[in-house]
VOKE-288747 format. One record per residue: residue number from 1; residue in one letter; x, y, z of N, C-alpha, C in turn. Coordinates in steps of 0.001 Angstrom, whole numbers. Example, Ala and Ser with C-alpha at 12.3 -4.5 7.8 and 13.67 -1.06 7.14 Angstrom:
% VOKE-288747
atom resi->1	resn->A	n_east->13190	n_north->-5690	n_up->7800	ca_east->12300	ca_north->-4500	ca_up->7800	c_east->13200	c_north->-3300	c_up->7800;
atom resi->2	resn->S	n_east->12850	n_north->-2250	n_up->7080	ca_east->13670	ca_north->-1060	ca_up->7140	c_east->12900	c_north->30	c_up->7870;
END
This chain:
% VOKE-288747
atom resi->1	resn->X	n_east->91043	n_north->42011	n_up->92612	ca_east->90533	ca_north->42091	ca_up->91252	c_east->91127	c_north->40934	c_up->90441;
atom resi->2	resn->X	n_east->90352	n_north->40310	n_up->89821	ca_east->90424	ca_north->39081	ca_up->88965	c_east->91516	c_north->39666	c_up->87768;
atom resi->3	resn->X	n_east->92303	n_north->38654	n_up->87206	ca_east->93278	ca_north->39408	ca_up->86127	c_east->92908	c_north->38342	c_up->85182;
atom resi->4	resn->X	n_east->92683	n_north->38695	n_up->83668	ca_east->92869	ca_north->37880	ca_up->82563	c_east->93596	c_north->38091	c_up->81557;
atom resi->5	resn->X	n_east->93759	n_north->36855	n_up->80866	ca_east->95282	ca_north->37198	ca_up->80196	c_east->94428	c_north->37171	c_up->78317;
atom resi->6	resn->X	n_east->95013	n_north->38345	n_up->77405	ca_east->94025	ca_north->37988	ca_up->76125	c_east->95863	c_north->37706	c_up->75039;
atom resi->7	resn->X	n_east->95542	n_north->37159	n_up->74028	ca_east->96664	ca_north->37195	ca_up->73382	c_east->96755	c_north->38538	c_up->72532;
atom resi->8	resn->X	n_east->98115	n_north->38446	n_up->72384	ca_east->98648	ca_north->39935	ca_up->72095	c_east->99619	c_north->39952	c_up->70855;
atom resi->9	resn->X	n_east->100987	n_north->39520	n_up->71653	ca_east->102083	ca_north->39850	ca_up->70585	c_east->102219	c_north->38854	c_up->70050;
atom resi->10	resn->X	n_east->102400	n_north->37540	n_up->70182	ca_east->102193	ca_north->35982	ca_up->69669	c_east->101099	c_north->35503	c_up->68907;
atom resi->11	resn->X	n_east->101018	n_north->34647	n_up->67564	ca_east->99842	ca_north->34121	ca_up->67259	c_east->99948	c_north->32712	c_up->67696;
atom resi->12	resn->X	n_east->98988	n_north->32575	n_up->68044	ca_east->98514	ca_north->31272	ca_up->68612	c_east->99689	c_north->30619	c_up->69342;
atom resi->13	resn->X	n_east->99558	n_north->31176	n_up->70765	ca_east->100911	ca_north->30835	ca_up->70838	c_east->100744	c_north->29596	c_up->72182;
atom resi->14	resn->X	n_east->101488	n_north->28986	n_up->72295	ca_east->101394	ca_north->27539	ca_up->72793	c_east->102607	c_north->27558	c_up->74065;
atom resi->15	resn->X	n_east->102063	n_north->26728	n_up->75111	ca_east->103029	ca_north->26860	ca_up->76742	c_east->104675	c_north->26888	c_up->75959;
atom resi->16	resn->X	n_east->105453	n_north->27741	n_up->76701	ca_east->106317	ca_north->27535	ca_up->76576	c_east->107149	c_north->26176	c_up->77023;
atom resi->17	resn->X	n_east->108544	n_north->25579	n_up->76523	ca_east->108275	ca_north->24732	ca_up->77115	c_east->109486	c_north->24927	c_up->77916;
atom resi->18	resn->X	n_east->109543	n_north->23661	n_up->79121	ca_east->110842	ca_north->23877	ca_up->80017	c_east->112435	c_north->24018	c_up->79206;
atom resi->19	resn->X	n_east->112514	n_north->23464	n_up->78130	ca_east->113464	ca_north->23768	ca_up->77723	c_east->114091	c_north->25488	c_up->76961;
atom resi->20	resn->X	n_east->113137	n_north->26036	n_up->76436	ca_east->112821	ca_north->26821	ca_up->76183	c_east->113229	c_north->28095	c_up->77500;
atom resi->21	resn->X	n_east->112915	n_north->27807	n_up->78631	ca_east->112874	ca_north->28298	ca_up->79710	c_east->114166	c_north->28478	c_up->80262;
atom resi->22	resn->X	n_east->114678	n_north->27135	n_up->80330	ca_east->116303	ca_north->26762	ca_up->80336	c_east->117019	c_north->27808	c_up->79516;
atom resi->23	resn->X	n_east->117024	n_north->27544	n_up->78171	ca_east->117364	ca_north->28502	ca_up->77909	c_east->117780	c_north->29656	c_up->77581;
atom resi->24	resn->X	n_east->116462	n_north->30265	n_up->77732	ca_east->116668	ca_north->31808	ca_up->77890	c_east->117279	c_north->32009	c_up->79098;
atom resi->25	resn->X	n_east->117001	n_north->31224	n_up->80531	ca_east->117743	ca_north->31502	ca_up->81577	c_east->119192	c_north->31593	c_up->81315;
atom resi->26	resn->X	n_east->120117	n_north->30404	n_up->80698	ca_east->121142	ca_north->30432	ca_up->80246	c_east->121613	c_north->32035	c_up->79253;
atom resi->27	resn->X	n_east->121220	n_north->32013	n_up->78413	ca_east->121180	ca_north->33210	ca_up->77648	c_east->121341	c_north->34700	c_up->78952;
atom resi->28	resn->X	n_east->120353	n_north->34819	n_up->79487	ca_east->120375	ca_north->36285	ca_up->80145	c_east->120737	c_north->36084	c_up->81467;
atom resi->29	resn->X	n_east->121688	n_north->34627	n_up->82116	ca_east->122123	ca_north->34755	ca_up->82915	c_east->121025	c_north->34700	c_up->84454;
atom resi->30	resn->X	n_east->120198	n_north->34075	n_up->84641	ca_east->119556	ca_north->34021	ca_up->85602	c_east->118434	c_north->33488	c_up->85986;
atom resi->31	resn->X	n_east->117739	n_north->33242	n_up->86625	ca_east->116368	ca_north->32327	ca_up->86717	c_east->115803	c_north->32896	c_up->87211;
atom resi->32	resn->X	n_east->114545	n_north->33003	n_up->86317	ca_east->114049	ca_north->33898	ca_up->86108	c_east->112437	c_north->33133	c_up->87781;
atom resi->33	resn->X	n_east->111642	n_north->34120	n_up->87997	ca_east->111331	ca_north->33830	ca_up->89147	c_east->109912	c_north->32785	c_up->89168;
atom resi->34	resn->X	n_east->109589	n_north->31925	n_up->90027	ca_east->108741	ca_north->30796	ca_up->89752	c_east->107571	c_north->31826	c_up->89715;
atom resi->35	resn->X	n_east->106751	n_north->32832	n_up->90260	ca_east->105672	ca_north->33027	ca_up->90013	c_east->105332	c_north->33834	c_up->88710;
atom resi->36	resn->X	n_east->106635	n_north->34541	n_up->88054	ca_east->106222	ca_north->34841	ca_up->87039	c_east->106220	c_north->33610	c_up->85683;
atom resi->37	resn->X	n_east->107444	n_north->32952	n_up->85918	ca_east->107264	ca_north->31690	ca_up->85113	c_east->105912	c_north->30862	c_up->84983;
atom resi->38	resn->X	n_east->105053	n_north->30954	n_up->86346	ca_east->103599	ca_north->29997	ca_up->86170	c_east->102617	c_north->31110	c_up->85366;
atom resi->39	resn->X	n_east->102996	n_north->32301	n_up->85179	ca_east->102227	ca_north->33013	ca_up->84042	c_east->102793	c_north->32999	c_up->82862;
atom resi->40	resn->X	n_east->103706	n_north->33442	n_up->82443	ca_east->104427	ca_north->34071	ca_up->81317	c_east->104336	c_north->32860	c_up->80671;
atom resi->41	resn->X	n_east->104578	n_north->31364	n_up->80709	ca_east->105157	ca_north->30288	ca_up->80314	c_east->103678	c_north->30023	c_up->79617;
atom resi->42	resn->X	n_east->102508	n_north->30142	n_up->80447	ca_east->101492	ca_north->29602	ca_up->79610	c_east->100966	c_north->30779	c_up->78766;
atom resi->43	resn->X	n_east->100679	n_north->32306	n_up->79141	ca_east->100168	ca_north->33333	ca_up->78531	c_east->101858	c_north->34015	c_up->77696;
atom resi->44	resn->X	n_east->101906	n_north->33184	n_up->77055	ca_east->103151	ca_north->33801	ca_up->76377	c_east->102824	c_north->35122	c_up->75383;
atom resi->45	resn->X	n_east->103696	n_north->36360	n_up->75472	ca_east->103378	ca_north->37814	ca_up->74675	c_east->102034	c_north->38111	c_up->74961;
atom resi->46	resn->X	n_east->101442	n_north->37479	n_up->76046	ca_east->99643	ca_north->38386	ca_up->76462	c_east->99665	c_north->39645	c_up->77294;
atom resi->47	resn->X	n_east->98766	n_north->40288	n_up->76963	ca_east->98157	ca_north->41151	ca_up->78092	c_east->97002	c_north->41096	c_up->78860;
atom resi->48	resn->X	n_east->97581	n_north->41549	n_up->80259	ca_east->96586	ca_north->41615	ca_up->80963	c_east->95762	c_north->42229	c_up->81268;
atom resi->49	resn->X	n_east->94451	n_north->41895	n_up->81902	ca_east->93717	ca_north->42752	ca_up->81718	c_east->92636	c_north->42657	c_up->83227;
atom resi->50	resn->X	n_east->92975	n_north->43499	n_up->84504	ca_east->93093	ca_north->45350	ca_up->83898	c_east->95007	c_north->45343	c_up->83833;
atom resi->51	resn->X	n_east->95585	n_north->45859	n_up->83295	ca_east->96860	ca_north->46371	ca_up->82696	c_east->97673	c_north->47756	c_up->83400;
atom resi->52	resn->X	n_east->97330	n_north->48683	n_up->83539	ca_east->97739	ca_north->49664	ca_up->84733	c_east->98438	c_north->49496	c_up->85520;
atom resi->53	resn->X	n_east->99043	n_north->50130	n_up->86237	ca_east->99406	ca_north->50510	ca_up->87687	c_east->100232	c_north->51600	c_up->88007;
atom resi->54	resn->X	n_east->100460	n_north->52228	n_up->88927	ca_east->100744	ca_north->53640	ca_up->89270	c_east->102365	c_north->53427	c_up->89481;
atom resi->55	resn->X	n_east->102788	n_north->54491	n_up->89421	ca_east->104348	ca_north->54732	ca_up->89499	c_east->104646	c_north->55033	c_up->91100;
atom resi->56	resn->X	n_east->105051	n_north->54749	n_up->91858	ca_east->105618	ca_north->54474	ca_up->93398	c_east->105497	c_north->55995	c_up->93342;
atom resi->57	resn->X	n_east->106419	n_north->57090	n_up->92589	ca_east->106700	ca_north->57984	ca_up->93047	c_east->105590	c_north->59572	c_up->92079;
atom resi->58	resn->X	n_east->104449	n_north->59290	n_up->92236	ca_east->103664	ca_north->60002	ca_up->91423	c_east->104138	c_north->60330	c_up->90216;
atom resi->59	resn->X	n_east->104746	n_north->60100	n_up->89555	ca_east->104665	ca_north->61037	ca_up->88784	c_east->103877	c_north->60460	c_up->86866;
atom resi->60	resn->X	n_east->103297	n_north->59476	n_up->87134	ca_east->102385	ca_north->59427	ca_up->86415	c_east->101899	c_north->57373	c_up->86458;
atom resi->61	resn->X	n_east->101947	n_north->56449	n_up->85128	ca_east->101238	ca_north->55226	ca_up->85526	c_east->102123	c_north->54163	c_up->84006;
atom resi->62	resn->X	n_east->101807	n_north->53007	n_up->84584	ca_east->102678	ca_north->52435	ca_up->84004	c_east->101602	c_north->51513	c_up->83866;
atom resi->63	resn->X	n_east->101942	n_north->50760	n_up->82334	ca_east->101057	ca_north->49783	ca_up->81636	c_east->101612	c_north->48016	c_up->81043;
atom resi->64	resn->X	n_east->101204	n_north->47053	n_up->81563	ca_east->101579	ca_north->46189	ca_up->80916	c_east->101054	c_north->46142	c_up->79774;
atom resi->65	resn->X	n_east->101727	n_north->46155	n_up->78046	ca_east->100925	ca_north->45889	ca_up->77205	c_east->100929	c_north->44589	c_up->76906;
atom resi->66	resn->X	n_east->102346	n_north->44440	n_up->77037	ca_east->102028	ca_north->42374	ca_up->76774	c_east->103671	c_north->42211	c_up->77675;
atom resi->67	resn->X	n_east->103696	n_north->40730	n_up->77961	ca_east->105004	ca_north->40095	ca_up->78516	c_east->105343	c_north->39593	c_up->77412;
atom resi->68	resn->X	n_east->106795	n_north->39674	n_up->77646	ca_east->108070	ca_north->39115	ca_up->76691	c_east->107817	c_north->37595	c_up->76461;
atom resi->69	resn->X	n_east->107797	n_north->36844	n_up->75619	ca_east->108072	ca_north->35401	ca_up->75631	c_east->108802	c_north->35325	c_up->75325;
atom resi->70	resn->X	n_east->108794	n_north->33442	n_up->75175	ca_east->110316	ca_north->32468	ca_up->74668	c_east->110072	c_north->31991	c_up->73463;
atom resi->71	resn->X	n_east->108983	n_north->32328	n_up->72526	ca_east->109369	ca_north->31944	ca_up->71425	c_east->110299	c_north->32564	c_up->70293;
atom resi->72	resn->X	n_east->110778	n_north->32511	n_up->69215	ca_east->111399	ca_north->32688	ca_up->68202	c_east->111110	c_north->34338	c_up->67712;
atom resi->73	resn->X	n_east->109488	n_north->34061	n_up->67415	ca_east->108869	ca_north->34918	ca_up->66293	c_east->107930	c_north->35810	c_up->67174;
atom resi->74	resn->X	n_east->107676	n_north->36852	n_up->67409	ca_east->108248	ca_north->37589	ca_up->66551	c_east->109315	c_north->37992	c_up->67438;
atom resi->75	resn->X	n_east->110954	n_north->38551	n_up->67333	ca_east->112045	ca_north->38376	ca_up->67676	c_east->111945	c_north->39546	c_up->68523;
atom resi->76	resn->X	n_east->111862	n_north->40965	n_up->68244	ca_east->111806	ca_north->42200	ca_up->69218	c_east->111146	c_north->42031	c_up->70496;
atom resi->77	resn->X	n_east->110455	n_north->41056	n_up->70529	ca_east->109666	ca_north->40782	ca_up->72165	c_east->109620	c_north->39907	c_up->72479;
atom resi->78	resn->X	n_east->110877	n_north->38722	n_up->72030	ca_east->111446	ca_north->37583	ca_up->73082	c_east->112120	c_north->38258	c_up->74039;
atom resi->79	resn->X	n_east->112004	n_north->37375	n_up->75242	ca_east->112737	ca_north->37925	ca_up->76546	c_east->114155	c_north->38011	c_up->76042;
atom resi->80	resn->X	n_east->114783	n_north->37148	n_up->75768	ca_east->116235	ca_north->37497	ca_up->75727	c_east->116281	c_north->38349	c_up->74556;
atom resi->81	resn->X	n_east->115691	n_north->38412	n_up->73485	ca_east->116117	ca_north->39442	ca_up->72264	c_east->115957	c_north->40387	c_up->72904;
atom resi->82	resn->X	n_east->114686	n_north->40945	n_up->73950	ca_east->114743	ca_north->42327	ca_up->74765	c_east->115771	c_north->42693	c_up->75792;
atom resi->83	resn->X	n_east->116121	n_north->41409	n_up->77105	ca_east->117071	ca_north->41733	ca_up->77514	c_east->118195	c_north->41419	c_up->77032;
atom resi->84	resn->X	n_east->118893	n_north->40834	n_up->76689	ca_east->120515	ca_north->40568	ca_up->76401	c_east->121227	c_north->41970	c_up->75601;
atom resi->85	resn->X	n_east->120174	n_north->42364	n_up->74781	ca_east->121068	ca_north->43747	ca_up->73520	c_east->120732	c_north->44865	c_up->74914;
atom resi->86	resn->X	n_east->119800	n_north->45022	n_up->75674	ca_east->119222	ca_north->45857	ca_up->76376	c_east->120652	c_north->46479	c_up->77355;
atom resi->87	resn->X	n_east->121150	n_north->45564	n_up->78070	ca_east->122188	ca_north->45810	ca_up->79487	c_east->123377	c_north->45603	c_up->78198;
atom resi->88	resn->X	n_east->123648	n_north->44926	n_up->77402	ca_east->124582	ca_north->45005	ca_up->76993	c_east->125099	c_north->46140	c_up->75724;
atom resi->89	resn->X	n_east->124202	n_north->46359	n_up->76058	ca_east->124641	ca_north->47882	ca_up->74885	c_east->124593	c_north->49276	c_up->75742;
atom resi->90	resn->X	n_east->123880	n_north->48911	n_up->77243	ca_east->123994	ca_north->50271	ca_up->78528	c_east->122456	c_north->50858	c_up->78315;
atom resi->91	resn->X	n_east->121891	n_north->50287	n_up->77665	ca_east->120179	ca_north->51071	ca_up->78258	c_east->119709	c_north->50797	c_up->79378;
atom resi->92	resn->X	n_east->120117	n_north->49763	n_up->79605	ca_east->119949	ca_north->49078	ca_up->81057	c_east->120844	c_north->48756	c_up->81694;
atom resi->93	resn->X	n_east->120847	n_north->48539	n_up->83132	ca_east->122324	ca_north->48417	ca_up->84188	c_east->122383	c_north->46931	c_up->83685;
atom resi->94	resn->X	n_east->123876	n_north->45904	n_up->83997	ca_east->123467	ca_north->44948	ca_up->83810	c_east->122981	c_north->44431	c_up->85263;
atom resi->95	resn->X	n_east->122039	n_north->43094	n_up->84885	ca_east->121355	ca_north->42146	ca_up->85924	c_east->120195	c_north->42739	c_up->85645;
atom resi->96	resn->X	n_east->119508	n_north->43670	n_up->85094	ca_east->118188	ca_north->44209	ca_up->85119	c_east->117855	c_north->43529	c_up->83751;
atom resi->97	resn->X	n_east->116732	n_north->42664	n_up->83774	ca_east->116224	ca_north->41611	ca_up->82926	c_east->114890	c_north->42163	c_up->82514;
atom resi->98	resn->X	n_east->114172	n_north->42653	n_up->81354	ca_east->113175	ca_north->43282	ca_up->81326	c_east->112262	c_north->41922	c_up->80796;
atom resi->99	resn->X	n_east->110755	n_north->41839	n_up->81462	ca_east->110049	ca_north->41100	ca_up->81491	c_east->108609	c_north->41335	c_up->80259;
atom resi->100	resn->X	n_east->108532	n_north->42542	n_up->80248	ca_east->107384	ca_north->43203	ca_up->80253	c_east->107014	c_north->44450	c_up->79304;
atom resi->101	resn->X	n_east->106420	n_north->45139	n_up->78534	ca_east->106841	ca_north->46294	ca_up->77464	c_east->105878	c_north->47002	c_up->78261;
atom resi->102	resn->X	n_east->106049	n_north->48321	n_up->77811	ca_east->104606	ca_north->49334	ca_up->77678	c_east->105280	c_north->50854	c_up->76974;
atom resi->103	resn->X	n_east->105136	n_north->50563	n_up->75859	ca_east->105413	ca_north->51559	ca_up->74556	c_east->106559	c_north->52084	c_up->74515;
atom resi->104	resn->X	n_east->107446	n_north->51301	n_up->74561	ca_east->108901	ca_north->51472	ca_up->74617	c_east->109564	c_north->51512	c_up->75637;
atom resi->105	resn->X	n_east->109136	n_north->51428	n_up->77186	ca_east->109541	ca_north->51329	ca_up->78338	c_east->109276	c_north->50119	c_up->78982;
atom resi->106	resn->X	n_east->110228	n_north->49479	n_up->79955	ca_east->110287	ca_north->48348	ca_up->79924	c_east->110163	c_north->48315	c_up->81637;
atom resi->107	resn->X	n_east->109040	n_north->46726	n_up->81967	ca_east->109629	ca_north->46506	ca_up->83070	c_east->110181	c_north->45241	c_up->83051;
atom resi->108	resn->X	n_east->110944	n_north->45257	n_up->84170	ca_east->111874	ca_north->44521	ca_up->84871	c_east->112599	c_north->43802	c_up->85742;
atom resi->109	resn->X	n_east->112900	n_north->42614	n_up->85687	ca_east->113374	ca_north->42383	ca_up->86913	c_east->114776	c_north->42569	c_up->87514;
atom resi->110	resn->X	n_east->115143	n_north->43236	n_up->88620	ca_east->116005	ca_north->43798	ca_up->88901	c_east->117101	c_north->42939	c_up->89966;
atom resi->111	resn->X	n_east->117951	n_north->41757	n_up->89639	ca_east->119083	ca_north->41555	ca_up->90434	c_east->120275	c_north->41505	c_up->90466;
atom resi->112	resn->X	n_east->120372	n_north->42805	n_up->90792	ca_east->121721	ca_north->43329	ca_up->91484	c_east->121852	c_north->43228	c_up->92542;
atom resi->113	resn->X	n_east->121139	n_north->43086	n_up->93823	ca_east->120855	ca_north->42519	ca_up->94438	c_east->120441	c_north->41367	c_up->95398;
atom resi->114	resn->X	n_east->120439	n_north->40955	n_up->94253	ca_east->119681	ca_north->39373	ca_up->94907	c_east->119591	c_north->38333	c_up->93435;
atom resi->115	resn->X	n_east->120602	n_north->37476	n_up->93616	ca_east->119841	ca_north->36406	ca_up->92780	c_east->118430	c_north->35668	c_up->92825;
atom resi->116	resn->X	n_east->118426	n_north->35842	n_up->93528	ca_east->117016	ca_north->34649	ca_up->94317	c_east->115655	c_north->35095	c_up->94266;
atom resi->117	resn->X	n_east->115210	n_north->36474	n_up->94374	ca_east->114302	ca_north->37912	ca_up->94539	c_east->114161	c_north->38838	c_up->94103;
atom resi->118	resn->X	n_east->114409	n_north->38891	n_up->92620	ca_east->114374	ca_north->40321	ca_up->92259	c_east->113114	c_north->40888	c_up->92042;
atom resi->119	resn->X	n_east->113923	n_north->42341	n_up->92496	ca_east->112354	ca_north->43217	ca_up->92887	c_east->111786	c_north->43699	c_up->91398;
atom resi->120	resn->X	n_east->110703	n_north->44223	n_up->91197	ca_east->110244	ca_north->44911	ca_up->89928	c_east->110746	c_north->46268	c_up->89614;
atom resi->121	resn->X	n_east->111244	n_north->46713	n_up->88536	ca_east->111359	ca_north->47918	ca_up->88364	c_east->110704	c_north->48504	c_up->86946;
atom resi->122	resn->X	n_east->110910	n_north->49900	n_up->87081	ca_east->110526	ca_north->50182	ca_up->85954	c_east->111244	c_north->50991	c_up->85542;
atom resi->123	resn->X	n_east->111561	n_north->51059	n_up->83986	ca_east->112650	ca_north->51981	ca_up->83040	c_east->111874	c_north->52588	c_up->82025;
atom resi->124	resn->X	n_east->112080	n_north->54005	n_up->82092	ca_east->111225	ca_north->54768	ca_up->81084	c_east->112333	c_north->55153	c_up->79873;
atom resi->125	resn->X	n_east->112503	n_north->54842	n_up->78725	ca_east->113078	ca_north->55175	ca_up->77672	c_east->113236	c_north->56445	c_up->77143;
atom resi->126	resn->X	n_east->112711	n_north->57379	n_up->77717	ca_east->112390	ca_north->58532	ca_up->77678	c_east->113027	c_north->60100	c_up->78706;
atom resi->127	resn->X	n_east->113506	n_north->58990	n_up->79798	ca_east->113810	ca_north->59706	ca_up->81027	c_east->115461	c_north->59468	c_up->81398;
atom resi->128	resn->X	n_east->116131	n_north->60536	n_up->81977	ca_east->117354	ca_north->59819	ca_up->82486	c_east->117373	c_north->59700	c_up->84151;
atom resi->129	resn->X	n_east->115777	n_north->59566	n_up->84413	ca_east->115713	ca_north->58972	ca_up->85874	c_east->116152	c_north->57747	c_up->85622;
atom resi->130	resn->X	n_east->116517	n_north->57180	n_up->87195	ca_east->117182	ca_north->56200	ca_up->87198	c_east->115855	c_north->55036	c_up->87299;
atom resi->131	resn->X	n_east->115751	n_north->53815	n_up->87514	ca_east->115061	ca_north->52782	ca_up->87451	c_east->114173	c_north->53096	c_up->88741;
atom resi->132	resn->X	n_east->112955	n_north->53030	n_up->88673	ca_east->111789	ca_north->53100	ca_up->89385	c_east->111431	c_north->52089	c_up->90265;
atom resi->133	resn->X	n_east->111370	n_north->51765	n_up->91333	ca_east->110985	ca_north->50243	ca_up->91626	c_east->109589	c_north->50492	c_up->91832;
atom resi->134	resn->X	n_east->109060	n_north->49437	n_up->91252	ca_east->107287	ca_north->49379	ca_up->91671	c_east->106935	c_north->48304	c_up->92616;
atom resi->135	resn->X	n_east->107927	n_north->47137	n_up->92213	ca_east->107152	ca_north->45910	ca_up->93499	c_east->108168	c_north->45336	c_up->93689;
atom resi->136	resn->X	n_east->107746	n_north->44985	n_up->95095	ca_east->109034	ca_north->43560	ca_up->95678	c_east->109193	c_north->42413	c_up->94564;
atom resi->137	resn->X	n_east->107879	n_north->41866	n_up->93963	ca_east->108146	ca_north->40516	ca_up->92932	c_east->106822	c_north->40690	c_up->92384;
atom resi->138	resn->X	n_east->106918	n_north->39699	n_up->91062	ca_east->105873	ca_north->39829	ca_up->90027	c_east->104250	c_north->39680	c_up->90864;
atom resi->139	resn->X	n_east->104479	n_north->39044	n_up->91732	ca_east->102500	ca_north->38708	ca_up->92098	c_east->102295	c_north->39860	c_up->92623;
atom resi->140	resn->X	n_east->103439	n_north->40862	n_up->93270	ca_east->102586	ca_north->42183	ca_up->93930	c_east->102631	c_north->43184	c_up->93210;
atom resi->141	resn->X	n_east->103178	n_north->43308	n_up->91459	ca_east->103249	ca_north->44020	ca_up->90253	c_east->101650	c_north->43424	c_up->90744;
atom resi->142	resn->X	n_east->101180	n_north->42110	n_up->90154	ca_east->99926	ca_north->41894	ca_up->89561	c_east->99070	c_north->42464	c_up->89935;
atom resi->143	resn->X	n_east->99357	n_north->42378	n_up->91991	ca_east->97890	ca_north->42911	ca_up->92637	c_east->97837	c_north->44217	c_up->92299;
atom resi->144	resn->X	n_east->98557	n_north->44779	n_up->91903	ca_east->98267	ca_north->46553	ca_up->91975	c_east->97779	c_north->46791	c_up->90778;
atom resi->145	resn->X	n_east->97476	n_north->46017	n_up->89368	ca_east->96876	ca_north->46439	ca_up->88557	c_east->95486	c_north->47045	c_up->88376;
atom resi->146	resn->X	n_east->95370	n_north->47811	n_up->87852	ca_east->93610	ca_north->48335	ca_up->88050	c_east->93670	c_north->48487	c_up->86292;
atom resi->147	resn->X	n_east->91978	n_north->49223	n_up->86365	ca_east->91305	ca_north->49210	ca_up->85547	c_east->91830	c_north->50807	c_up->84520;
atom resi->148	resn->X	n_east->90882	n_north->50397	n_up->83542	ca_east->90827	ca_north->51564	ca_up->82163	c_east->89606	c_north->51849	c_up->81839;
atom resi->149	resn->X	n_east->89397	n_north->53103	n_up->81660	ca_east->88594	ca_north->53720	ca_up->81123	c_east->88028	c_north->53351	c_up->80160;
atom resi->150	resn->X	n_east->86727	n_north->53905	n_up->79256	ca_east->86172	ca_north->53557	ca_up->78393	c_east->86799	c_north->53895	c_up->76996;
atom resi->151	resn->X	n_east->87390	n_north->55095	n_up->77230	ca_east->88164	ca_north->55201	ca_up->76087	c_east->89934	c_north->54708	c_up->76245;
atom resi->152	resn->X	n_east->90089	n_north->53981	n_up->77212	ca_east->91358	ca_north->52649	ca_up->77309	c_east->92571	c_north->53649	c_up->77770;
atom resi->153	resn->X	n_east->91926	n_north->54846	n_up->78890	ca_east->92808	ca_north->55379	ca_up->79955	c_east->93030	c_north->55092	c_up->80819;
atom resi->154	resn->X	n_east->94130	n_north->54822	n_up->81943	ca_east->94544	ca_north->54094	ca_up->82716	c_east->93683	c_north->55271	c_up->83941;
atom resi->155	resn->X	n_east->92833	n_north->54518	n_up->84781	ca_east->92288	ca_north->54953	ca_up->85990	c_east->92661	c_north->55076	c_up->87148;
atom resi->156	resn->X	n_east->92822	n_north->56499	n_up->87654	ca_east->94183	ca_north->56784	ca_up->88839	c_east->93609	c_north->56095	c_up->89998;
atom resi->157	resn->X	n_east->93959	n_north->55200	n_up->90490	ca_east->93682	ca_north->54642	ca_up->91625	c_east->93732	c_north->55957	c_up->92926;
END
């Protein structure tokens, strides 16, 4: 399934640039991974669309509404304004870098593990389950996205 990106949390918002990239890497401690960088960098704060995807362990579905960017404005959904207060205040373990929103729950990239590979997870703000993993890395988050309903319900695969 074809994915398109519409703008969201950003107005008019323009490629990020490598420095910019730099860093936030600097800032949250890590480098962040090349295939999500060849999205995020140009669709900065967009959503995709279809947006969905199911939770590994049934128990319900998880939504990209928009990705974090590197610009300034608006500040609550720059990557580092989301992760850095995030692990460092204990909502999050540290090394878990959240990429991604969907109504107050965040996904993420997760290395504790691995500098080099971190897998996707997901954190529900709501739950004191522990972190969800949904994908090995961002392109196999992407493939699993599906579609929404007419009235903009996520469709159980």
């Amino acid at each position: 399934m074809m994915v398109t990106w519409s703008n969201y949390e950003v107005s008019n918002p323009k490629p990020a640039t490598d420095e910019q990239v730099q860093e936030a890497e600097r800032d949250l401690e890590v480098r962040l991974p090349a295939d999500f960088l060849a999205i995020a960098k140009i669709h900065q704060g967009a959503r995709p669309e279809p947006n969905c995807f199911d939770l590994p362990d049934g128990s319900g579905q998880g939504v990209i509404n928009y990705l974090l960017h590197f610009e300034e404005e608006p500040f609550d959904s720059n990557i580092v304004a989301r992760g850095w207060p995030a692990w460092h205040h204990g909502a999050l373990p540290e090394k878990v870098i959240p990429f991604a929103e969907d109504s107050g729950n965040l996904i993420c990239f997760d290395y504790r593990n691995t500098d080099e590979a971190p897998e996707v997870v997901y954190w529900d703000h709501e739950s004191d389950a522990p972190l969800q993993r949904v994908a090995s890395n961002f392109t196999e988050l992407i493939g699993m996205l599906h579609d929404i309903d007419d009235e903009g319900n996520c469709i159980w695969k």
